[in-house]
N, C-alpha and C positions, 0 to 999 in steps of 0.2 A: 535428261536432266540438264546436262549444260546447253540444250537449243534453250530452254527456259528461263534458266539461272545461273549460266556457266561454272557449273561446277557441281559433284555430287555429294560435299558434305563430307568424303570419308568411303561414301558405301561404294560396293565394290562388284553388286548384284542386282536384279531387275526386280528384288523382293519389293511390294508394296507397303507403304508404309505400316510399321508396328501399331500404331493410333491411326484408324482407319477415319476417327473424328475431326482429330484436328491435323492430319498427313504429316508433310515433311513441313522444317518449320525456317526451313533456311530462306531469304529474300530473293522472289522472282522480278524477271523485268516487265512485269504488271504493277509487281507493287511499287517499281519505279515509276513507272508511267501515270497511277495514279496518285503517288504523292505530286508528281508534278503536273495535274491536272489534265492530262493527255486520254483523250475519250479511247476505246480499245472496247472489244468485245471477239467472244470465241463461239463460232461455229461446229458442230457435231453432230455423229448421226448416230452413235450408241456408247460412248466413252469419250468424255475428254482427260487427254493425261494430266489437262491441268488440275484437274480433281485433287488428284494426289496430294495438292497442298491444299488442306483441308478448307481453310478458312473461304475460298473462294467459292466453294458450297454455299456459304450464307450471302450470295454477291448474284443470284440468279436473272439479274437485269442484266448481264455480264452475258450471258450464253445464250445462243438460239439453235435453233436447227439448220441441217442447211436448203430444209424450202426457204426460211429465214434470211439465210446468206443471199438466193437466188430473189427474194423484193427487195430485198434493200439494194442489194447490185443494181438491177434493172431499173430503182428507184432513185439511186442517188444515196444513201443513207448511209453508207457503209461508214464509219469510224476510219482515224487513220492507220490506226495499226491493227488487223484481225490475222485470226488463227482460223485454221479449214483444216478436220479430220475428218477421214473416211468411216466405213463401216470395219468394223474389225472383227464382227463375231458373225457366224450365222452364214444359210446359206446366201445370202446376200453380199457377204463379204467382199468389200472393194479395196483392200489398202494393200491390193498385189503382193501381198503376203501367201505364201503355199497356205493350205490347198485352192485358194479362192483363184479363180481365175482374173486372170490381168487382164482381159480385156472388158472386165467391170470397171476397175480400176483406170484403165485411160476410158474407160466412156466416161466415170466420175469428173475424172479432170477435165472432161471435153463439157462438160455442164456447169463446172465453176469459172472457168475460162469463158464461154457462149456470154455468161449471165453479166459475168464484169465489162464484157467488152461491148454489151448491149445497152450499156449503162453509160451516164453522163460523167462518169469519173476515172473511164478506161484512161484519159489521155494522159492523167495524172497518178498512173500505177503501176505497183511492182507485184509483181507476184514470184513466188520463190518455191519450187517441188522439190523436196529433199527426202532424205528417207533415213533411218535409223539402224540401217541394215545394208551391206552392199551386194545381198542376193544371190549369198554364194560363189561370183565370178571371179576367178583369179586375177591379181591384183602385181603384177609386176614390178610394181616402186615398191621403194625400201620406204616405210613411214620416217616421216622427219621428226625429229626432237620439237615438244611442245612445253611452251610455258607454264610450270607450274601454277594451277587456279591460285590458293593458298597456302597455307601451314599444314593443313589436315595430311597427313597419310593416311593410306588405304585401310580402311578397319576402325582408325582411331577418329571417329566421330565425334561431330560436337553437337548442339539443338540448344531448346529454348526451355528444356525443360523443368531446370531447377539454375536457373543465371543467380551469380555469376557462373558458378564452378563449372553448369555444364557446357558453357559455350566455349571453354578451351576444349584443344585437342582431346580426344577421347573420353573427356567427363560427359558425351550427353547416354542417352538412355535408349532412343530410338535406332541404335546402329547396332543391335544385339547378335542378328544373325549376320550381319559382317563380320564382324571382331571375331566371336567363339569359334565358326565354320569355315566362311571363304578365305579372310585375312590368311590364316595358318596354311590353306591350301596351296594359297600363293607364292605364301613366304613363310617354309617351314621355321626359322628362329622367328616368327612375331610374337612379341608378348606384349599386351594392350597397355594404351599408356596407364601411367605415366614413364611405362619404358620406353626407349626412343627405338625407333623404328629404324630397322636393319641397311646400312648404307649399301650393301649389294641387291638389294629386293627392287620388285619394277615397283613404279609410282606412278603418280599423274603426269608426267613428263615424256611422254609419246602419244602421237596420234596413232589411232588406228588405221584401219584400211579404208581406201578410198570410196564415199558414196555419188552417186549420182546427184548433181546440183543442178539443176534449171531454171533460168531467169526468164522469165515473160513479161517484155512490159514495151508500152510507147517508146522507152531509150533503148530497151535492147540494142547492141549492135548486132547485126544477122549476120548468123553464121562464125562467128567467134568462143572460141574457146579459148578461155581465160589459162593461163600458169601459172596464175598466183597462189601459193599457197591459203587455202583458206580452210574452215571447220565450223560447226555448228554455230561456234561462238559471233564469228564474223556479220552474221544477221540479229543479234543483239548490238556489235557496234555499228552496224549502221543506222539501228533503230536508234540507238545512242546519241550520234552523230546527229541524226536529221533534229530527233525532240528534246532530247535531253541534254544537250551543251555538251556532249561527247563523255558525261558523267560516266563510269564504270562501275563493274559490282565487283570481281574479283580480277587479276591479273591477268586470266585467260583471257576474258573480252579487250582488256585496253591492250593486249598485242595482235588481236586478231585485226588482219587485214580488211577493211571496209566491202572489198570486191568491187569496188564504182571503175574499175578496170572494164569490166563487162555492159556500159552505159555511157550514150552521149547524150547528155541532157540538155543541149543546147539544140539540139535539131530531131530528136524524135524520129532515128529511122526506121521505125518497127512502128508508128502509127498504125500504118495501114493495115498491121496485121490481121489475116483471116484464121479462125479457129474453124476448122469441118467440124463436122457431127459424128463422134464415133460410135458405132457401131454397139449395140449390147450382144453379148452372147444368147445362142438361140436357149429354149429353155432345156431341150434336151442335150444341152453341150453339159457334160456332168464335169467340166473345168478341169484344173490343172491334179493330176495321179498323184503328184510326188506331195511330199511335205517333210 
């Protein structure tokens, strides 16, 4: 939710939306992108999470596949800002999620990679692997203090559902099974607004545990790792930054760090980069046991 729209509204779970018609109803950085004329399209191969917000269902010149993703790379064609999902279900499964095996997963990304950098518009690209999950690995730093997105506490949801009332704090309709279930599990005194929300209970005011980030691009600098603080959000204000006059949606994006720490744009030292071919698993490899 916050790689798309920095911020969750309130909710507090990975529940999909209550109104599977019209999703979540809060502003994504697409609908930035297209109020300000900014051409954008999403690539998938059996789910996009942009679904979720519903209305981009009726936007289907918006999405392709990703053979799709691979002509237009190869073509030139690409928009400036895309989205690239893996397969998430089935035994095909590539988004390196248990039980699927990962080495679907890096061949996946050794074919979105091959196809852009085959392409007339590699020299002028960023590409960015991040994940939504840090994979189980223990994570040694303490998480640091994060900027509050909004007003919203956890539970006390707002939407579009009956404006004005339900766009304050906790007046919307969509955040049901936050509020009743999780909210309270969290933070035994929650009572939903328009009671205020518990001063010792956790909020949106910490990051999580650390995920894998990867930059691939013409500026990459090789072999650098970045110590900037940074978080999902940080690739909306760059997106922000580059197209949008550095406009913001919530307070998470306009503190998040840009990350251009990780890029020299004036001399492109990762032009020449080579992407191998990797490897699919054999078909008798029954993949990764655990889940």
């Amino acid at each position: 939710m916050y790689l798309h729209s920095a911020q969750s509204n309130g909710r507090i779970n990975n529940d999909f939306p209550d109104d599977l018609v019209n999703g979540f109803t809060w502003p994504t950085i697409y609908d930035h992108l297209d109020a300000a004329g900014i051409e954008r399209r999403a690539y998938y191969s059996d789910l996009s999470f942009i679904f979720l917000w519903g209305r981009f269902l009726r936007q289907p010149q918006l999405f392709g596949g990703i053979a799709d993703f691979i002509e237009d790379a190869r073509s030139g064609r690409l928009p400036p800002v895309c989205s690239v999902e893996p397969t998430f279900f089935g035994p095909a499964g590539n988004d390196d999620h248990p039980p699927h095996d990962f080495v679907r997963g890096q061949a996946f990304i050794s074919t979105i990679l091959r196809a852009l950098g085959e392409g007339p518009q590699w020299s002028r690209s960023l590409v960015v692997i991040t994940y939504d999950e840090h994979g189980g690995f223990y994570d040694h730093a303490a998480q640091p203090a994060a900027p509050l997105p909004d007003n919203i506490a956890p539970g006390q949801c707002a939407d579009n559902s009956n404006p004005p009332a339900s766009t304050l704090p906790g007046g919307g309709v969509s955040c049901t099974h936050s509020s009743t279930i999780d909210a309270p599990a969290l933070c035994p005194e929650f009572l939903p607004a328009p009671a205020p929300y518990p001063a010792d209970c956790a909020t949106f005011n910490q990051y999580g545990v650390r995920l894998p980030f990867i930059a691939i691009s013409p500026f990459a600098k090789p072999h650098y790792v970045s110590h900037t603080v940074g978080d999902h959000t940080s690739l909306l204000a760059l997106i922000e930054k580059r197209f949008l006059g550095g406009a913001s949606m919530t307070a998470r994006d306009a503190a998040a760090d840009t990350l251009e720490d990780m890029f020299d744009f004036d001399n492109s030292p990762s032009a020449d980069l080579t992407i191998p071919t990797a490897p699919l698993p054999s078909a008798s490899d029954p993949g990764c046991p655990f889940s």
